[in-house]
C-alpha angles and dihedrals in degrees: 000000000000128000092245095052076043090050080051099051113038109029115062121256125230099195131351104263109047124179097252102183097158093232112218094172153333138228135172099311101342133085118199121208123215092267090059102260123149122225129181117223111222095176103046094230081301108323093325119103099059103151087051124261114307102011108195098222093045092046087047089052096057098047089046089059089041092066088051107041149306120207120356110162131352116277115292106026110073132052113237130165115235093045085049093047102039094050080052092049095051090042093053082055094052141056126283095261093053097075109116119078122193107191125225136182098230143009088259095057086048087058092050093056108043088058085055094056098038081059105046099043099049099030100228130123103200114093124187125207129175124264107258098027126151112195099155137290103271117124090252089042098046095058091061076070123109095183106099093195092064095040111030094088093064114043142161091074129160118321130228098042125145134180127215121215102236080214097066129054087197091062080078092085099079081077103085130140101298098052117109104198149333124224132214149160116210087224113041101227115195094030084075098284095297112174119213116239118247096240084066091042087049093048093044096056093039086055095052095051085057095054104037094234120129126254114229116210111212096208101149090119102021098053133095102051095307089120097049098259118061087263125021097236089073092079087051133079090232137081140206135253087193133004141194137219129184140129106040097023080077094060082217101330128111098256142133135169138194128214131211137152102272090244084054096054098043095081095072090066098059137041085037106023103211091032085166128013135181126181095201105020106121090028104197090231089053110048089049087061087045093058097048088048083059100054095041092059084043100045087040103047086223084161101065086053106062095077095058081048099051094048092053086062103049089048093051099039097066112125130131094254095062102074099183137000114206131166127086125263107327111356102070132163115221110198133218147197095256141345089260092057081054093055102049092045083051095050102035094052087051069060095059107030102268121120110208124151141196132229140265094225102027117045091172098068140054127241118228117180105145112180115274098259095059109141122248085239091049092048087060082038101060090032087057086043085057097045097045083063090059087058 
């Protein structure tokens, strides 16, 4: 039996129709299969792989942390470098009442958390969370889900949820007092990468301080310098109560945070003790490759480079079949005539060695999201590579 009927067998299967390429190895932007294709990866395994696959200081760094230990203690007990000096690193980027950093192992665990927290330091049981909104596939993330396709199969979920309509600043009043929390992204992900105006941002913020409940910044893909500052909320007038970090803050690495004010986060260590516990969250390993991750996007001003990116994009990928482009930096939507038209130019471009997606939430347009150190001629490469499927 080949590896690929083996692949079909033993390892569970998310859809029907998965992308199956038989990966022999990565490097930078490519991907190469077992027959010795290339392909460039122009998603970066979901907003991941933002320094590109394989990155040598991040490799250096793993190997570096190997020689010295893996686990060692479940999360919280006892003191080991790289997760002491990765929660002081991400403090010293962000502002004074983000401090405190409470390591996950995914995006989806982040979410969970922070929903714990949100709950036991205010003392309130309501969340809010955006219509389509996409914030993982855990019992607890997957509530904060308006999409009934995608959640119907699994209720009862949890209770108390309420989803506010971006397009309507009166949609603001489902926060009220009891609410806990509510819980965005700046860019809404799986709806086709959709930012939210500053006027909504503005008025959000403005609501929460009103009611005393904490705002909850989603920022697991736009996070690490894709959207042209180190988080997305920078570039905002607002700022979180709690954020969270995953994909690419692993540099390839299975790795997410929360962030909270210390006297936030303190709740979750008394009344219970152990409020929230996690054996592998702030692997050793992982938190190494996230620190050099760190320093690469830092050392090599990645960041300031995003808008001029961006830009090149939008300027190449002009053709009458593309009627809108939305997203921010490098996480951009490009939108199509129909959901077949996405399909085929999906499809068509894996043809051709080009690795392009679609969204949950969103099946007319394409996801882009190329990791950060693509080149300015790749970038005319890869948009030729799109328009020559539309011929």
């Amino acid at each position: 039996m080949n590896l690929r009927n083996l692949f079909l067998q033993n390892v569970a299967q998310t859809s029907a129709n998965p992308v199956s390429i038989q990966v022999k190895k990565a490097k930078g932007i490519y991907i190469t299969d077992i027959d010795g294709k290339k392909y460039i990866d122009l998603i970066s395994g979901i907003s991941v792989s933002n320094l590109g696959h394989r990155n040598q200081a991040v490799i250096k760094a793993i190997r570096k942390q190997t020689s010295k230990y893996l686990h060692t203690m479940v999360y919280g007990e006892h003191i080991q470098f790289p997760q002491v000096r990765l929660a002081q690193l991400i403090s010293s980027l962000l502002p004074p009442t983000l401090n405190s950093v409470y390591f996950t192992n995914s995006g989806a665990e982040a979410v969970e958390g922070a929903i714990k927290l949100a709950k036991k330091y205010t003392g309130r049981n309501k969340i809010c969370a955006l219509k389509n909104a996409y914030h993982g596939s855990t019992h607890g993330a997957l509530s904060l889900m308006d999409n009934e396709y995608f959640t119907q199969a699994f209720r009862p979920l949890l209770p108390f949820v309420s989803y506010i309509d971006t397009s309507k600043i009166t949609e603001l009043n489902k926060i009220d007092k009891e609410t806990a929390c509510v819980i965005i992204e700046i860019v809404q992900s799986e709806a086709g990468y959709i930012p939210l105006s500053n006027d909504f941002l503005k008025a959000l913020k403005e609501r929460c301080n009103e009611t005393g409940c904490l705002l909850v910044i989603d920022e697991i893909q736009t996070g690490m310098g894709r959207t042209g500052s180190m988080f997305a909320f920078e570039k905002t007038e607002i700022t979180p109560d709690i954020l969270l970090l995953a994909k690419g803050f692993g540099g390839g690495m299975p790795l997410g945070c929360f962030v909270a004010e210390v006297k936030i986060m303190k709740c979750l260590s008394e009344n219970p003790v152990l409020g929230h516990i996690t054996t592998f969250g702030g692997h050793p390993v992982s938190c190494a490759a996230s620190i050099a991750t760190f320093e690469e996007i830092i050392s090599k001003k990645l960041f300031e480079k995003i808008e001029r990116k961006e830009m090149l994009f939008r300027k190449f990928l002009n053709h009458h079949e593309i009627v809108n482009i939305t997203g921010k930096g490098l996480l951009l939507g490009v939108h199509l005539k129909s959901e077949e038209k996405v399909f085929e130019t999906v499809e068509k471009c894996k043809q051709n060695g080009l690795l392009i997606d679609w969204f949950l939430l969103n099946s007319s347009a394409l996801r882009l999201a190329p990791p950060l150190v693509i080149t300015e001629g790749e970038i005319k490469k890869v948009c030729n590579m799109i328009l020559e499927t539309f011929e």
